[in-house]
C-alpha positions in Angstrom: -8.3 13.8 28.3 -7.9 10.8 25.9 -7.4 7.3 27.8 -4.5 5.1 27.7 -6.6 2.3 25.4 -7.2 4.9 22.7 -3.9 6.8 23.1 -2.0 3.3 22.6 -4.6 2.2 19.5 -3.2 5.7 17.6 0.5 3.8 18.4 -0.9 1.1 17.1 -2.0 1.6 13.9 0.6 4.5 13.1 2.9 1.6 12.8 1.2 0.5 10.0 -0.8 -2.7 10.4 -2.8 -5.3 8.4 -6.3 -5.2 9.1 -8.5 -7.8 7.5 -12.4 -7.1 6.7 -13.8 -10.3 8.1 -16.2 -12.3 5.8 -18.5 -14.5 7.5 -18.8 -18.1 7.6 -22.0 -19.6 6.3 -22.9 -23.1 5.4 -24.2 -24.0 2.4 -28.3 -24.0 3.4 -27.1 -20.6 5.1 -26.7 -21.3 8.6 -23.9 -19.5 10.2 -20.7 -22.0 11.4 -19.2 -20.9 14.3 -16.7 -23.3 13.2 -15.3 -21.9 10.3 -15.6 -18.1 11.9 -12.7 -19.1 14.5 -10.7 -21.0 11.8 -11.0 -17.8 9.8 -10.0 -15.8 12.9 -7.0 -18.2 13.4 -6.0 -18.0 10.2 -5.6 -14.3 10.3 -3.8 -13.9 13.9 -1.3 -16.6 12.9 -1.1 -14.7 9.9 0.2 -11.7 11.8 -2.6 -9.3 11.2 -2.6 -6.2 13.6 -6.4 -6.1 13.7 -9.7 -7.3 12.4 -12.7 -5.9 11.6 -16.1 -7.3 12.4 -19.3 -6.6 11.1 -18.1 -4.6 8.1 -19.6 -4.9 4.6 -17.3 -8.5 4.0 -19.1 -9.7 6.8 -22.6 -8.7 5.0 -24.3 -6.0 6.2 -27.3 -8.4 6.3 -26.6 -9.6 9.6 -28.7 -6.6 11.1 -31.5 -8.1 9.4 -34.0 -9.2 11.6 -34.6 -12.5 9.8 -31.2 -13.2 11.0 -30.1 -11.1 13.8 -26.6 -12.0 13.9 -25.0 -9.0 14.4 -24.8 -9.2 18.0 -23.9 -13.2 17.9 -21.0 -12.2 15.3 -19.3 -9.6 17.3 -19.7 -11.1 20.5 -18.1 -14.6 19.1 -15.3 -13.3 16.9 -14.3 -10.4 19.9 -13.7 -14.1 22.8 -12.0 -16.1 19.8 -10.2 -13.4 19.1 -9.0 -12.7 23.0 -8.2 -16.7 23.3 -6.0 -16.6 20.2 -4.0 -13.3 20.1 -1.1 -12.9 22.3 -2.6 -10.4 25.0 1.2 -9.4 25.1 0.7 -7.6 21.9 -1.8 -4.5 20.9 -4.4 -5.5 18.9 -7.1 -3.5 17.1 -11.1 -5.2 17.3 -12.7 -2.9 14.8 -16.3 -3.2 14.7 -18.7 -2.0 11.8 -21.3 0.6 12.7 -24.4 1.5 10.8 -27.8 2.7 10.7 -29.1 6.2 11.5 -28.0 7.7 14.9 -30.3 5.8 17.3 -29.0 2.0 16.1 -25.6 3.3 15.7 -25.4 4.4 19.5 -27.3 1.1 20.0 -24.2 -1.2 17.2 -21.2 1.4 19.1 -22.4 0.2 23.0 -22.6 -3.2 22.5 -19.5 -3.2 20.6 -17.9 -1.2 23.6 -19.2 -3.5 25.8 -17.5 -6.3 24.0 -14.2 -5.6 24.2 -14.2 -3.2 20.5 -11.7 -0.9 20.6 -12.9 1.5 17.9 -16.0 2.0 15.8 -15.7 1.9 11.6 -18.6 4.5 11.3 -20.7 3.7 7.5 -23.0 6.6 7.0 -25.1 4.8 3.9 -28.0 4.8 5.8 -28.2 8.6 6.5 -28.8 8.9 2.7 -28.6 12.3 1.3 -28.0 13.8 4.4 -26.1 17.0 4.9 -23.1 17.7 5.7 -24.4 19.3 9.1 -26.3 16.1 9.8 -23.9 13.6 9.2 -21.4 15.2 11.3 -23.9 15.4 14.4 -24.5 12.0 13.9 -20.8 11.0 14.1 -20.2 13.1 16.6 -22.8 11.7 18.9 -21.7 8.1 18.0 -17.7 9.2 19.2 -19.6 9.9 22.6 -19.5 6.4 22.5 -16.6 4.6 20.9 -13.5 5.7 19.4 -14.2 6.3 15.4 -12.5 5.3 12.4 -14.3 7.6 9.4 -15.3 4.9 6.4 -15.7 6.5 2.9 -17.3 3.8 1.1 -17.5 3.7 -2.4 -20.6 4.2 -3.9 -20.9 0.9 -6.0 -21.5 -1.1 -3.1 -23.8 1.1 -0.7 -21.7 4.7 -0.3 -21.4 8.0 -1.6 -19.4 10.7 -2.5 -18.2 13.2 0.7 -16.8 16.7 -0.1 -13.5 17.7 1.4 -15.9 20.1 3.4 -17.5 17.2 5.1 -14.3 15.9 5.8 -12.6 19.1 6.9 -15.6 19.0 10.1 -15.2 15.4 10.3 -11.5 15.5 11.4 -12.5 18.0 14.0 -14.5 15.5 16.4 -11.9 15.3 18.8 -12.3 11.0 19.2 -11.9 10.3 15.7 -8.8 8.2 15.6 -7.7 7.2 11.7 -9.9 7.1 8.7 -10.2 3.9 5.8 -10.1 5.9 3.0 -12.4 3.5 -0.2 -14.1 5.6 -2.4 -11.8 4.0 -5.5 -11.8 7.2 -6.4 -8.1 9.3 -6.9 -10.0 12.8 -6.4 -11.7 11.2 -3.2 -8.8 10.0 -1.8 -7.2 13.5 -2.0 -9.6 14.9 -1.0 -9.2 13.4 2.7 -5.2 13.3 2.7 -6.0 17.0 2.6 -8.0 17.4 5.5 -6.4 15.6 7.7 -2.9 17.5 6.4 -4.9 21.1 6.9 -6.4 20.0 10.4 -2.5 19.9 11.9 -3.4 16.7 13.5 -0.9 14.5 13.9 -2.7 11.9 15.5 -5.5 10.3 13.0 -3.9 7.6 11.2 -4.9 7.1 7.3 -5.4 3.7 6.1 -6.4 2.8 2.6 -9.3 0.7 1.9 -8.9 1.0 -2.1 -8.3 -2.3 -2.8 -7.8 -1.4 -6.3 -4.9 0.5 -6.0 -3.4 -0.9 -2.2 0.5 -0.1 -3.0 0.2 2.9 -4.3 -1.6 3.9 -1.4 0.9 2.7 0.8 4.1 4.2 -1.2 2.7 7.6 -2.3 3.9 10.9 0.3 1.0 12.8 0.0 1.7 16.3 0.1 0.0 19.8 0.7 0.9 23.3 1.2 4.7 21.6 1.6 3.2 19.1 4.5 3.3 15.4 4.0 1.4 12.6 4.8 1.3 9.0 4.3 -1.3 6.2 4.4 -0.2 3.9 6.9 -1.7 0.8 6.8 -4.7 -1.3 5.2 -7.9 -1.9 6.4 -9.4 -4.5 3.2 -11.4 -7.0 2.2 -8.6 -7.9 -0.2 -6.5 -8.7 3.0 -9.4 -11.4 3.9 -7.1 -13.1 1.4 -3.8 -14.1 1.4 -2.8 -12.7 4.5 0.0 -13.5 5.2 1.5 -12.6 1.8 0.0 -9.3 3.0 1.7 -9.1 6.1 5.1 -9.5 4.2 4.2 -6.7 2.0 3.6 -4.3 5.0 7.0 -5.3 6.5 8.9 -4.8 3.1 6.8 -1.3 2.8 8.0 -0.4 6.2 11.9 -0.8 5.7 12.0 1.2 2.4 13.6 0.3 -0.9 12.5 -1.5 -3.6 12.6 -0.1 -6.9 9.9 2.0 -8.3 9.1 0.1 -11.3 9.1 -3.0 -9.3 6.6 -1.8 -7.0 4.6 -0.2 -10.2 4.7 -3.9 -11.3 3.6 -5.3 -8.0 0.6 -3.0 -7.9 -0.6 -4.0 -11.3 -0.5 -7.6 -10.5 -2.5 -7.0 -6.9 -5.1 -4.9 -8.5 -5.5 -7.2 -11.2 -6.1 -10.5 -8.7 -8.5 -7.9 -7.3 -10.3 -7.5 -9.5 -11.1 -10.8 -10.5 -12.3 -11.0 -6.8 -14.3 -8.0 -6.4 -15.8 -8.5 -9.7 -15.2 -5.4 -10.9 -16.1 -6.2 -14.1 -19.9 -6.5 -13.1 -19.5 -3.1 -10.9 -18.8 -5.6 -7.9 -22.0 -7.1 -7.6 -20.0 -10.9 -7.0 -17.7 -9.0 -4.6 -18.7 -10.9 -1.2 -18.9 -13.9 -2.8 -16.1 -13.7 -4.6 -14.1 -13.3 -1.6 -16.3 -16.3 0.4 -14.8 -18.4 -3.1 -11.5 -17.8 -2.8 -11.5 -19.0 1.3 -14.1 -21.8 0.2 -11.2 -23.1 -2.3 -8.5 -23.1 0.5 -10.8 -24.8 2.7 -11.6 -21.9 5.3 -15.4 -21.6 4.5 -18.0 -24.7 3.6 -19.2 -22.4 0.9 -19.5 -19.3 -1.2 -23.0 -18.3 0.6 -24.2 -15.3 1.1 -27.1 -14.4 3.5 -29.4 -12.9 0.7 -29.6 -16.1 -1.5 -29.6 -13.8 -4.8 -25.8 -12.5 -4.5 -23.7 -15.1 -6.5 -21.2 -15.3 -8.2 -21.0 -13.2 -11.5 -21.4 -15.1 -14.7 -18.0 -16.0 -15.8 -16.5 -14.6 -12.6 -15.3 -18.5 -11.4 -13.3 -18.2 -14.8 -11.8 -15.1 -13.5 -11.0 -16.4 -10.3 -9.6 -19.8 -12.0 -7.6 -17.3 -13.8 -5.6 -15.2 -11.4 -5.4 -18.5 -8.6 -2.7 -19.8 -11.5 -1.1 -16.6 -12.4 -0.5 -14.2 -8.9 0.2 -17.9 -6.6 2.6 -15.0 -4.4 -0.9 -13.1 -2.8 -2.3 -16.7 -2.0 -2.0 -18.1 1.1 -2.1 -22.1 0.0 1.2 -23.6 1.6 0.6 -21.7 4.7 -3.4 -23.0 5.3 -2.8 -26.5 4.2 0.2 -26.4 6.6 -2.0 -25.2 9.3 -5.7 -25.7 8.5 -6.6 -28.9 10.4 -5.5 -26.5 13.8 -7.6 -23.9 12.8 -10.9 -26.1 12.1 -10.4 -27.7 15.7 -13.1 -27.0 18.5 
């Protein structure tokens, strides 16, 4: 029998929640600032986001590295800043990011579990090729341990491409609780939808991690066989900015209305601040940094810096960035931090 905590995290996100993909907060010679991680983490609970997620690819999967071995330091900070923030009145979902093959994912789920994580978002990159049969023992071992949320990556920045069959088995594991759907890929994206409609479970939430193409996500009633589905919330990097603009999207979302060109519009215009920040034009190799940029410029990180010295910015990409700052001002944050950010940056 499932327990209360994960029975009321289903609740939870079938309501439709923002969920930020945390980056984290180095200093310009690289050291991490503990500082600017619980301004970040202010920023986004007083930003009304319904969850975070920690230790995720925005948070560089290079914290597992043992030159820096911050992935434990990370998750165990953000999970008590995040406790002494939030209103424990309200449910609240601590995602944590969970990698490597089977014996350091049991290893990422416990401590996780331990620290207060209520579910696990489950990247299998580093099973490679694997099969289908093999990546589904391995998830199903690691949901021994921590409630899942299934994570299909796209392959540009680490993933690869999972069959419907996959998914079809993967929506059987009876602890999986929702699924971030991110291949950036249409035929992908259908391709879970589907499952999830054909397994006649009503009680794995979808949430769309396609940053390219976030309101359609959002808007579109998935159908099958005459069964229909939506895609409750977002779980995005793209949210690691501008959340609160975010947050007011999800609520106009949830009451209905709006007219379909309008929302058509809207779509174009997120996609397109997007992908200035993703650097999409360089298959997102500036993609972390671009994001680290855009919190740099409002003051919520001392810099742009990533943990492997080589990822920069894109040539031309601070053009970009320059670019859509002016133009899409409505999924920008500014009044909001500058209102606010000397709280957040206190001890």
């Amino acid at each position: 029998m499932e327990n209360i905590e994960a029975i009321n995290l289903r609740k939870h996100l079938a309501i439709g929640q923002v969920i930020p993909a945390v980056p984290l907060a180095l200093e310009e010679n690289g050291k991490w600032s503990e500082k600017y991680q619980r301004a970040l983490i202010r920023y986004y609970l007083d930003s009304g986001a319904g969850g975070l997620a920690i230790g995720v690819h925005t948070t560089q999967f290079e914290i597992r590295d043992p030159e820096h071995n911050l992935f434990e330091p990370v998750l165990e900070f953000c999970s008590k800043a995040i406790d002494r923030h939030r209103d424990s009145r309200n449910t609240f979902a601590k995602i944590a990011g969970i990698c490597g093959k089977t014996r350091q994912a049991k290893k990422e789920a416990s401590f996780a579990a331990k620290n207060g994580y209520n579910a696990g978002l489950l990247n299998l990159s580093d099973l490679g090729d694997a099969t289908d049969k093999v990546l589904i023992t391995h998830c199903q071992k690691i949901a021994e341990v921590i409630p899942l949320i299934g994570f299909y990556l796209q392959p540009a920045v680490g993933g690869r491409k999972y069959s419907y069959e996959f998914w079809k088995e993967f929506v059987k594991i009876e602890n999986v609780v929702a699924i971030k759907i991110a291949p950036f890929d249409r035929y992908g994206t259908l391709d879970v939808v589907r499952a999830v409609i054909e397994s006649e479970r009503d009680d794995i939430i979808l949430y769309t991690g396609n940053d390219d193409n976030i309101i359609h996500d959002l808007l579109t009633p998935f159908e099958f066989d005459e069964k229909k589905l939506r895609i409750m919330g977002g779980l995005l990097g793209q949210w690691a900015i501008g959340t609160k603009s975010a947050q007011e999207l999800m609520r106009k979302i949830r009451t209905g209305g709006g007219a379909t060109g309008e929302w058509a519009r809207l779509n174009a215009t997120l996609t397109d601040f997007n992908s200035a920040i993703f650097d999409a034009a360089n298959d997102f190799a500036g993609c972390i940094p671009g994001i680290n940029e855009m919190l740099r410029r409002e003051g919520l990180l001392p810099s742009n810096r990533c943990l492997d010295p080589k990822v920069k910015l894109s040539a031309g990409q601070d053009k970009e960035l320059d670019r859509v700052s002016k133009v899409y001002r409505d999924w920008q944050d500014t009044p909001f931090i500058q209102q606010n950010l000397e709280r957040w940056l206190e001890d």
